[in-house]
C-alpha positions as CSV (number, residue, x, y, z in Angstrom):
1,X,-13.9,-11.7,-119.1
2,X,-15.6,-14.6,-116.8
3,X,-15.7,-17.4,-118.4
4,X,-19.3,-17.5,-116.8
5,X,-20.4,-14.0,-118.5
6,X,-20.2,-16.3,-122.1
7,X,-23.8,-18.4,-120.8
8,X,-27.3,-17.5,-120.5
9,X,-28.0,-15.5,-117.8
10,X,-29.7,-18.2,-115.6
11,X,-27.0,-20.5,-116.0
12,X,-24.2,-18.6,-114.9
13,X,-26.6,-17.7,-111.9
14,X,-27.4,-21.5,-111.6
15,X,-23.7,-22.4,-111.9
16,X,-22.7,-20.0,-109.1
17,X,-25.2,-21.2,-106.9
18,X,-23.8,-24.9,-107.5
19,X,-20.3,-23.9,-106.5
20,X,-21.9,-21.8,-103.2
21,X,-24.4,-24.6,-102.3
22,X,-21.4,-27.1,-102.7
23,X,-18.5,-25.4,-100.3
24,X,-21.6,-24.4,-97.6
25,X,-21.8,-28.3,-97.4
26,X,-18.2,-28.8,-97.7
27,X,-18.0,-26.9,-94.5
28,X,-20.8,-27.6,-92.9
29,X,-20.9,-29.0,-88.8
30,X,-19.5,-28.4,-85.5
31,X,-16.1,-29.5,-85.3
32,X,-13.6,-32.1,-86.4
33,X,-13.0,-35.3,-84.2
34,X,-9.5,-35.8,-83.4
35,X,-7.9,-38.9,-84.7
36,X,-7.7,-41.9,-82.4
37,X,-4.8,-44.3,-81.4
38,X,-6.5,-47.0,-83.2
39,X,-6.7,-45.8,-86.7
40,X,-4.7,-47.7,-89.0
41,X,-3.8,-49.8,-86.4
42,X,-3.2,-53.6,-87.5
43,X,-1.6,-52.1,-91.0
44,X,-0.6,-55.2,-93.1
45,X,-2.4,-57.6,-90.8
46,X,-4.4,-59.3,-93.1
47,X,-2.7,-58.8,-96.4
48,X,-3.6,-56.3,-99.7
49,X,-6.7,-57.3,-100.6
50,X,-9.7,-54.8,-99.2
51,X,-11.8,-57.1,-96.5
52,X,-14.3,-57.8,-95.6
53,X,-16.1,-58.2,-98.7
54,X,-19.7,-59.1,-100.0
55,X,-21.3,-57.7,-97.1
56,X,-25.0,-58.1,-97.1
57,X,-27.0,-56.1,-94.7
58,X,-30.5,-56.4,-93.1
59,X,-32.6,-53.6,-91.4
60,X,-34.9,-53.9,-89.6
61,X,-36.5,-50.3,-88.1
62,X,-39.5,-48.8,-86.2
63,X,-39.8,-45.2,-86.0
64,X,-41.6,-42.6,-83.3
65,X,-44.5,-40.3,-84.2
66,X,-42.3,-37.9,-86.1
67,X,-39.1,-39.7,-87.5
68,X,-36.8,-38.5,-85.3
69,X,-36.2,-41.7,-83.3
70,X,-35.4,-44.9,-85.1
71,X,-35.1,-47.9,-83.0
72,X,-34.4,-52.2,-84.2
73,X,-32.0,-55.0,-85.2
74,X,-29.1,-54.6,-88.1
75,X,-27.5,-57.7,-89.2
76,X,-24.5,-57.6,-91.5
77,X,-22.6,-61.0,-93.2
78,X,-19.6,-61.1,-94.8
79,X,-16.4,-62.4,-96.4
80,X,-12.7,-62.5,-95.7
81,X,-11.0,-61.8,-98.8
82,X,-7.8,-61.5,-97.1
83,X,-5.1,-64.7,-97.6
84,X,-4.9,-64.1,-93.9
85,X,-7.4,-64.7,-90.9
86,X,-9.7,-62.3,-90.2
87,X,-10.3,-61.7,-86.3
88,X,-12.2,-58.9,-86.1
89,X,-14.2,-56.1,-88.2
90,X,-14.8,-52.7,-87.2
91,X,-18.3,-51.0,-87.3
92,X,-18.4,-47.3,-87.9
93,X,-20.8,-45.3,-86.2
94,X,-20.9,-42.1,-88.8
95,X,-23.9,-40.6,-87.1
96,X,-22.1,-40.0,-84.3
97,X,-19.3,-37.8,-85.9
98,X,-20.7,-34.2,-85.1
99,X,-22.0,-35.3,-81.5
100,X,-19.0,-37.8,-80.9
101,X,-20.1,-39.5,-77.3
102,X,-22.2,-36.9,-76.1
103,X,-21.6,-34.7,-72.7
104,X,-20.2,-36.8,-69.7
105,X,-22.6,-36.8,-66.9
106,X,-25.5,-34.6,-68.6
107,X,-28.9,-36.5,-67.5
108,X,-29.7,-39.3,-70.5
109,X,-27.3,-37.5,-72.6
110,X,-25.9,-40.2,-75.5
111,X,-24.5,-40.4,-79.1
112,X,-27.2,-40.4,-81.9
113,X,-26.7,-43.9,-82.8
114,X,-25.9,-46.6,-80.1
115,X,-25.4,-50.1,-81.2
116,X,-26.3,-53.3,-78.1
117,X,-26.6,-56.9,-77.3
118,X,-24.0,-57.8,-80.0
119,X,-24.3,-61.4,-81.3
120,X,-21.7,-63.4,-83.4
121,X,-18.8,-61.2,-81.5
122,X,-17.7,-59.4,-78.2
123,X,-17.8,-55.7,-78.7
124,X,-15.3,-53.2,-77.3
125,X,-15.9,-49.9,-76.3
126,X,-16.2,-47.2,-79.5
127,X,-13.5,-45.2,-79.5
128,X,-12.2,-42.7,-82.3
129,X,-14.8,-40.2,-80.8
130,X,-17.5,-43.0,-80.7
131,X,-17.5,-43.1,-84.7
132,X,-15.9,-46.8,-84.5
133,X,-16.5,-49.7,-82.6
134,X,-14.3,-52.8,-82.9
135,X,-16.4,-56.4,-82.5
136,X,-13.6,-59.5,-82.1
137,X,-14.8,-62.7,-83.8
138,X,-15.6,-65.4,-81.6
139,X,-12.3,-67.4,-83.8
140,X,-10.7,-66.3,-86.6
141,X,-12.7,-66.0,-90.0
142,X,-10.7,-67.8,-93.0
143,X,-9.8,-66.5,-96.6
144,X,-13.2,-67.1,-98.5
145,X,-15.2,-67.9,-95.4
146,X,-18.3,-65.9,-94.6
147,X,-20.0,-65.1,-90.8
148,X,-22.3,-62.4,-89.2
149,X,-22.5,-60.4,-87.2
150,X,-26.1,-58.8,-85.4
151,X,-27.3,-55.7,-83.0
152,X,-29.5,-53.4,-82.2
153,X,-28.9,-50.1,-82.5
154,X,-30.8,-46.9,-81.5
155,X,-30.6,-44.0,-84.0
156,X,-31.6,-40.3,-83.0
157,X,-31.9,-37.4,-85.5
158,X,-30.1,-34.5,-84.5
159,X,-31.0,-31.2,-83.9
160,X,-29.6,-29.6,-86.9
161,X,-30.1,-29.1,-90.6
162,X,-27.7,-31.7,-91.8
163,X,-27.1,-34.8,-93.7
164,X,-28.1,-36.5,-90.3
165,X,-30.3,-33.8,-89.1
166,X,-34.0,-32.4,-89.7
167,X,-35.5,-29.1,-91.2
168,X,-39.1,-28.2,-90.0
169,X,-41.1,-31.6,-90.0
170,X,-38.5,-33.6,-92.4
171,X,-35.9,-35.8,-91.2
172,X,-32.9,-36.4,-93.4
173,X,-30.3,-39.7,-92.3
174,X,-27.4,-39.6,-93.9
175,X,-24.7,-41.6,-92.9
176,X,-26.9,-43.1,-89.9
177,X,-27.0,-46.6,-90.3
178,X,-23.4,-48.3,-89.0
179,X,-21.4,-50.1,-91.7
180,X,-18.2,-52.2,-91.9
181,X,-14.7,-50.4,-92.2
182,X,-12.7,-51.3,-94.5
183,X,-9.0,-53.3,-93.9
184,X,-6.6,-52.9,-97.1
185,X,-2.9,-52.5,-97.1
186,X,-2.8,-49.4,-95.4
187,X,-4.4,-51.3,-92.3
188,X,-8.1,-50.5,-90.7
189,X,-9.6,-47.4,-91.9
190,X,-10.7,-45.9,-89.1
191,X,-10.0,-41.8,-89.9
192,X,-12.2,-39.0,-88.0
193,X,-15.2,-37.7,-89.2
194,X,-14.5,-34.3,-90.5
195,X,-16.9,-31.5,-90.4
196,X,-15.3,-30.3,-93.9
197,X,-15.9,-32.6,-96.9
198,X,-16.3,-36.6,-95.7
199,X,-14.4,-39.3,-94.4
200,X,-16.4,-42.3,-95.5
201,X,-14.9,-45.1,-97.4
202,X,-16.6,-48.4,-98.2
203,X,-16.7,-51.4,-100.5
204,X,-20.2,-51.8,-102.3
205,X,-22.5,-54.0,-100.1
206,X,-26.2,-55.2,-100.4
207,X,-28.8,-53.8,-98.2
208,X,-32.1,-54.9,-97.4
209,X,-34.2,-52.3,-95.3
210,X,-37.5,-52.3,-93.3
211,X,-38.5,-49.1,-92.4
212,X,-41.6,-48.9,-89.9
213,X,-43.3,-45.6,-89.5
214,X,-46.7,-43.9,-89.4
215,X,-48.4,-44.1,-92.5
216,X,-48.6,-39.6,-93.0
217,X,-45.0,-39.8,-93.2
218,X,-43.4,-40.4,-97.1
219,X,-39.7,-42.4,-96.3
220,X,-37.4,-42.5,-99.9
221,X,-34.5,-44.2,-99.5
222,X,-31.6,-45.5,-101.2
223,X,-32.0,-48.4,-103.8
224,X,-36.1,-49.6,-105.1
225,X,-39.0,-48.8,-102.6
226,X,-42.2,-50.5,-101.8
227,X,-44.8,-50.2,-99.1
228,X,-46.7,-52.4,-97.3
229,X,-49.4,-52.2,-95.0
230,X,-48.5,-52.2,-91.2
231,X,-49.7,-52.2,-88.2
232,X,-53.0,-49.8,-87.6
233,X,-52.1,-46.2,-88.8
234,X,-48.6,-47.3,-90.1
235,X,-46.5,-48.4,-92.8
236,X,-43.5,-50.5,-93.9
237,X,-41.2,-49.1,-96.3
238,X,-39.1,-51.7,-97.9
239,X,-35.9,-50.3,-99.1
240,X,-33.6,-52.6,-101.4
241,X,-30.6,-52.0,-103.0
242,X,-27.5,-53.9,-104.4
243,X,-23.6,-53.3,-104.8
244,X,-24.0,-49.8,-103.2
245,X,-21.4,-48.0,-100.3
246,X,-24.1,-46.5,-98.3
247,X,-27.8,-46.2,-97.3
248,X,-29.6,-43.2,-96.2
249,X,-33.1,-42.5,-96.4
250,X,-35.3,-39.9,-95.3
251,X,-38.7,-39.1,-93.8
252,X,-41.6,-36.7,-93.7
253,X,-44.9,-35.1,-95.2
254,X,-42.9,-34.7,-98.4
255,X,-45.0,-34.4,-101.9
256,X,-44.1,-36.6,-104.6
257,X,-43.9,-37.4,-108.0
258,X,-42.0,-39.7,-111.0
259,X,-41.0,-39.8,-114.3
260,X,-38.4,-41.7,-116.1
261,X,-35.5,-41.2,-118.3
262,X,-35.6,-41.9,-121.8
263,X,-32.9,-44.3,-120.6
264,X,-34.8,-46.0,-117.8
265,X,-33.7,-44.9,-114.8
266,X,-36.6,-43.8,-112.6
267,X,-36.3,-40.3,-110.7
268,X,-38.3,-39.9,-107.7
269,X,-38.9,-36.0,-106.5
270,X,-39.5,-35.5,-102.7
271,X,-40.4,-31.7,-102.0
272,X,-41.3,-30.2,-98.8
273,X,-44.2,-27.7,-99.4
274,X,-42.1,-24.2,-99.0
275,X,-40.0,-25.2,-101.7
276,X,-40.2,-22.9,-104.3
277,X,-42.0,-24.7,-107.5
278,X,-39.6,-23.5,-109.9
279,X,-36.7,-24.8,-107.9
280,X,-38.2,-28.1,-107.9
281,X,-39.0,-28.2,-111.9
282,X,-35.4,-27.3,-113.0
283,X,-34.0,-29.5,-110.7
284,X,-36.1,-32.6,-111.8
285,X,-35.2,-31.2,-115.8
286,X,-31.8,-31.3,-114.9
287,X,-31.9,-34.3,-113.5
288,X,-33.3,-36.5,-116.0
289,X,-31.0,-34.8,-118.7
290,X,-28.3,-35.5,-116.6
291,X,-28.9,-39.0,-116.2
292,X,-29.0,-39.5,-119.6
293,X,-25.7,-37.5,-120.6
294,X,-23.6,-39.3,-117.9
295,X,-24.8,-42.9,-118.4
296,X,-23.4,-42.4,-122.4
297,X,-20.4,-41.0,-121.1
298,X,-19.5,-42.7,-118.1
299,X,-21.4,-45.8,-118.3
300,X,-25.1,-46.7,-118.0
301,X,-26.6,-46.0,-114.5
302,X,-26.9,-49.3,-112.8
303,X,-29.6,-49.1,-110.1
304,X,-32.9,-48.3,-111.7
305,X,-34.2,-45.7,-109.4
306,X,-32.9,-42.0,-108.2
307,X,-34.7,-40.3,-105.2
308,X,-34.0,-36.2,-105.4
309,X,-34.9,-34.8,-101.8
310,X,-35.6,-31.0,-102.1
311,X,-36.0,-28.5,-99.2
312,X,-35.3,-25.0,-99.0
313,X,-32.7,-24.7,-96.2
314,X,-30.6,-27.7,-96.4
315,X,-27.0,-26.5,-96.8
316,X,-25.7,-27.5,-99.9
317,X,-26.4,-31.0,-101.4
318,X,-25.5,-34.9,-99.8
319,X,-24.7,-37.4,-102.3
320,X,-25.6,-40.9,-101.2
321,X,-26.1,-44.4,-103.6
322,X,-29.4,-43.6,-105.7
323,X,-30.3,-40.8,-103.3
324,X,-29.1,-37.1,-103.3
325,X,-30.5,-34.4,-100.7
326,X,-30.8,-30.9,-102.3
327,X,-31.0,-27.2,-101.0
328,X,-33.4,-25.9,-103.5
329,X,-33.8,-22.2,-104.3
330,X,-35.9,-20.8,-107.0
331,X,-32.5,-21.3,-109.1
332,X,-32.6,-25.2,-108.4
333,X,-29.6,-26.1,-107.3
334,X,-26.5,-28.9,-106.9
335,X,-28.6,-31.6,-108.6
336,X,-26.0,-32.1,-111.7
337,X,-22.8,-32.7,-109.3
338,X,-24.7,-34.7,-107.1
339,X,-26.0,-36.9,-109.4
340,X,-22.6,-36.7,-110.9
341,X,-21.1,-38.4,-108.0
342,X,-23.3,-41.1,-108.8
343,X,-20.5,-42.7,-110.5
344,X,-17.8,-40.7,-109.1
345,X,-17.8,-42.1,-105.5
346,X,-21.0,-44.3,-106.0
347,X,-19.9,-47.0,-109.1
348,X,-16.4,-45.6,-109.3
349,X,-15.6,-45.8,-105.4
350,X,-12.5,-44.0,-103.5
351,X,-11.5,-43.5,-100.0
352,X,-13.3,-40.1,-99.0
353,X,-10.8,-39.0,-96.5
354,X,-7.6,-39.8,-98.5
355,X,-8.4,-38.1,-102.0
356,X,-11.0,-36.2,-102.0
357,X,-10.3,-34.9,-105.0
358,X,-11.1,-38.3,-107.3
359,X,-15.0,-37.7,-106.6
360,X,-15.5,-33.9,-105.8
361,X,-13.3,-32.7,-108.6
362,X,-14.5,-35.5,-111.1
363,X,-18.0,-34.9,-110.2
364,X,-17.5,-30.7,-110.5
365,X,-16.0,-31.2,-114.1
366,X,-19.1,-33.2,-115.3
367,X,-20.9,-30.4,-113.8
368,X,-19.0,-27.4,-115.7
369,X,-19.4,-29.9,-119.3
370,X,-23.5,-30.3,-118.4
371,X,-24.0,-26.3,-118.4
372,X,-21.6,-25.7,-120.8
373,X,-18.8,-23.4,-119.0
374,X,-16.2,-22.2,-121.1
375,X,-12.8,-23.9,-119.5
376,X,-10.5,-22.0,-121.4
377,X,-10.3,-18.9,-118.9
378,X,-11.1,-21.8,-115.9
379,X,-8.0,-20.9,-113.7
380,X,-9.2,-17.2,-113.8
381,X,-11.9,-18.2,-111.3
382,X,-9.3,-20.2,-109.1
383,X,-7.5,-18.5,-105.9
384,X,-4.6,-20.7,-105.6
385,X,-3.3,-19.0,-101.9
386,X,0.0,-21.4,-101.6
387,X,2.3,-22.9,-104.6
388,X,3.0,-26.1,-101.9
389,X,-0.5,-27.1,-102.1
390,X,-1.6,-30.6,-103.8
391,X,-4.9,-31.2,-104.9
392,X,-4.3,-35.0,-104.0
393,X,-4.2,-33.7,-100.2
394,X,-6.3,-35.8,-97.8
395,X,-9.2,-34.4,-95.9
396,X,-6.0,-34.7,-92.9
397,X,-4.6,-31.4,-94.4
398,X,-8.0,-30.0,-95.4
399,X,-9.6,-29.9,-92.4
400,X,-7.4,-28.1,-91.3
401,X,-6.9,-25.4,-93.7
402,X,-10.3,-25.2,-94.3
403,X,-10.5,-21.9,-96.7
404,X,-8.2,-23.9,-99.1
405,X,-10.8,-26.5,-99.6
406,X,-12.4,-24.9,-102.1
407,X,-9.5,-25.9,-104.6
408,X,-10.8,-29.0,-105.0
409,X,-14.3,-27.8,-106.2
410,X,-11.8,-25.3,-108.8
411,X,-8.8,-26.1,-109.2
412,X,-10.0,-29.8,-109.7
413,X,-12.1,-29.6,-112.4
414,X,-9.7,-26.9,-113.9
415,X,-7.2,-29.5,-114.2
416,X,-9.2,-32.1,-115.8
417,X,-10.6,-29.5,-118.1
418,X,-6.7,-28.9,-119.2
419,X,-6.4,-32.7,-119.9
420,X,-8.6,-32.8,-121.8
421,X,-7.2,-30.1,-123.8
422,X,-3.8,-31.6,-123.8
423,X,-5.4,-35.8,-124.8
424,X,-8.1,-34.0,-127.1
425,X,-12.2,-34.4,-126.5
426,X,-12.8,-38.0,-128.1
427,X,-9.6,-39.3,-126.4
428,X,-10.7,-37.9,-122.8
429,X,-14.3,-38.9,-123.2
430,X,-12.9,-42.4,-124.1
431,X,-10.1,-42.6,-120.9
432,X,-13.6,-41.6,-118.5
433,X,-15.4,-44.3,-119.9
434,X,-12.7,-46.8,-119.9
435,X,-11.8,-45.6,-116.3
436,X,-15.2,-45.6,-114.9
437,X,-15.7,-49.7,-116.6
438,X,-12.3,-50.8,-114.8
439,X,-13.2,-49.9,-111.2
440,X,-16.8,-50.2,-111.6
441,X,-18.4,-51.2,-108.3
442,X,-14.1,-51.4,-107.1
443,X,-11.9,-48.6,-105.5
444,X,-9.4,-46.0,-107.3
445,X,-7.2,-44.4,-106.5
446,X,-4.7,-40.9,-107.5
447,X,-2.0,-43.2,-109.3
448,X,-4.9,-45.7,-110.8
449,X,-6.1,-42.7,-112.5
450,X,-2.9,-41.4,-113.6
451,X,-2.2,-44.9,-115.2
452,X,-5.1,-44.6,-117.2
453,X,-4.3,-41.1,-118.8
454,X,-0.6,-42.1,-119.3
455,X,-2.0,-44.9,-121.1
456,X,-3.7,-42.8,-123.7
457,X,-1.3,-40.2,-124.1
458,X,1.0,-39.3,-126.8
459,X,3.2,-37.7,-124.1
460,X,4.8,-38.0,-121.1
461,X,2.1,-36.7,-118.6
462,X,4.5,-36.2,-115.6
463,X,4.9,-32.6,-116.3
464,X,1.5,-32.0,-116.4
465,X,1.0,-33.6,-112.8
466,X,3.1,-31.2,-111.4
467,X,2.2,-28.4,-113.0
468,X,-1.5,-28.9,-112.2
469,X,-0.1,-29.7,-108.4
470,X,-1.1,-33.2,-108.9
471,X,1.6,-35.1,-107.2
């Protein structure tokens, strides 16, 4: 029997939309950019420790009559945290991964988000399919020492239903806004966007936001809101948010409305008007109970303020720091993982492209313990097409065997559901938590996780890493 055909008929529907909502994003977009030259280049250059560090970033945007043009000045400081100079950073320009430089010679054709006049540092040209651009430092940047760097940038919302994209009159950018790579001992990060799954990997920053648009148009974004009057027929959207990887925000004639966790946390609902009502009333249910149950197990929810943006035909769901974008269907829809990924990605950070696994499985197995799925028969759902694949693959292998991907949303959670079989409940629920306070706001990684379980076992886990093609 399914472990599925144990629930309530709605949940088992609602669970099988989850895990068809979530691979339709996972393979959402156009095509993969190849890797460049450049990435990794410089590995060992500046030491260990992840730089730079403490970034702090300020926004400053005015939109067109519709929110698909976005147009200002970004400034970004930071800090070397390297024992070694730092003499340059690398911006990457996300937005640009589906559209990569645009088409040679086609009349005002472009990428979707062009940075300028860069100040503080001479830019070269973006390369790795215009997704990075590298900005030398006028002289080299010392261990602890902190500088800036400014530009403006242009940001266009593609035509497509995507994380950076639009449906009907609402604009959704994800990933939009260019933010600092991230140098480590592996060198600069500076890995293709994939179409399947994400690439992103960055240290927690501080953003401060203005967002200036016409006053019809409702803009949630990542981290607290407030709005201010603007000039006539417009309005200022402040965005602020702290220790967070990423800011995305969105825009249109969305209704609204608010409640608030038993906990705290504030969750803000955006819904376009075709989405069905029942779709948005689970999904705001779930959400609030999820809140609550993953705060007591993982650790409280840090930020205050969740913004759930609901539509009918966006693929999937986006996670993004306090804001998660949600294909909503009569069933509801991805809400729980999303919001899972909260901590698993958000607070508990990992490089994207190199182990996918540590936030889509994580955040899929807090998913199957919210509705309940029985685990026991878990592997009976899983197609496992090659004995030589590893769940710890990087979105390098992946994207390009792109109908095994759906492993890590199965087989992933499968395998920490057998954990916590073989540790016991209270002993599992204790290694999460403990996890999850050791790296919050930091980076894990495969073998930082498998520390922590070895830690609390009563047995040599090594078996059970390769059994469960964790190696």
């Amino acid at each position: 029997m399914s472990p599925l055909t144990v629930l309530p008929p709605r949940v088992r529907r609602r669970l099988f939309v989850v895990l068809a909502v979530l691979l339709v994003a996972a393979g959402a977009g156009v095509s993969d950019a190849e890797a460049s030259p450049e990435a990794g280049a410089g590995a060992g250059a500046y030491g260990a420790a992840a730089t730079p560090d403490g970034a702090r970033y300020d926004v400053a945007l005015r939109s067109d009559a519709d929110g698909g043009h976005w147009r200002g000045r970004q400034r970004v400081s930071f800090r070397n945290a390297s024992d070694r100079p730092l003499r340059e950073v690398y911006l990457r320009l996300w937005g640009n991964g589906e559209d990569t430089c645009g088409e040679p010679g086609a009349p005002g054709a472009s990428s979707p988000v062009v940075v300028s006049n860069v100040r503080g540092g001479t830019p070269d040209r973006p390369t790795v399919n215009c997704t990075a651009l590298r900005v030398a430092l006028p002289k080299p940047l010392a261990h602890g020492q902190r500088t800036s760097v400014g530009f403006d940038v242009s940001i266009t919302v593609p035509d497509r239903n995507a994380r950076f994209g639009r449906e009907g009159a609402h604009r959704f950018l994800g990933n939009a806004l260019p933010v600092l790579a991230v140098h480590d001992a592996a060198g600069w990060h500076l890995d293709p966007y994939v179409a399947v799954g994400e690439s992103f990997y960055a240290l927690t920053a501080d953003f401060r936001v203005r967002l200036d648009h016409p006053s019809d148009m409702v803009v949630p974004t990542t981290g607290t809101t407030r709005t201010l009057p603007g000039a006539p027929g417009r309005t200022v959207t402040l965005g602020v948010a702290r220790r967070v990887r990423d800011f995305a925000w969105a825009a249109g004639p969305f209704r609204t409305a608010t409640q608030t966790t038993p906990g705290g946390v504030r969750v803000k609902s955006y819904w376009s008007s075709d989405t069905p009502a029942e779709g948005v009333r689970l999904t705001r249910a779930d959400a609030v109970a999820a809140l609550e149950r993953f705060g007591r197990e993982f650790g409280r929810y840090p930020y205050g303020e969740v913004d759930l943006v609901m539509t009918p035909g966006f693929g999937g769901g986006m996670e993004y720091p306090g804001l998660v974008l949600l294909g909503t269907t009569e069933e509801g829809g991805a809400v729980v993982h999303e919001l899972a990924h909260q901590w698993w990605y958000g607070i508990v950070g990992n490089d994207e492209y190199a182990s996918p696994w540590l936030d889509e499985s994580f955040a899929q197995y807090a998913n199957f313990r919210f509705y309940g799925l029985d685990t026991r028969d878990c592997w009976s759902e899983v197609y496992w097409p090659d004995e030589g694949i590893r769940l710890t693959s990087s979105m390098a292998y992946w994207s390009q065997h792109r109908g095994e991907y759906h492993l890590v949303y199965t087989a992933g959670p499968c395998a920490l559901a057998d954990l916590e079989r073989v540790l016991g409940a209270d002993t599992m629920a204790r290694l999460l938590k403990h996890y999850a306070r050791d790296h919050w706001y930091g980076v894990s990684t495969t073998e930082d996780f498998k520390r922590a379980a070895q830690s609390v076992a009563d047995t040599d886990l090594g078996p059970f890493w390769e059994a469960h093609h964790l190696t």
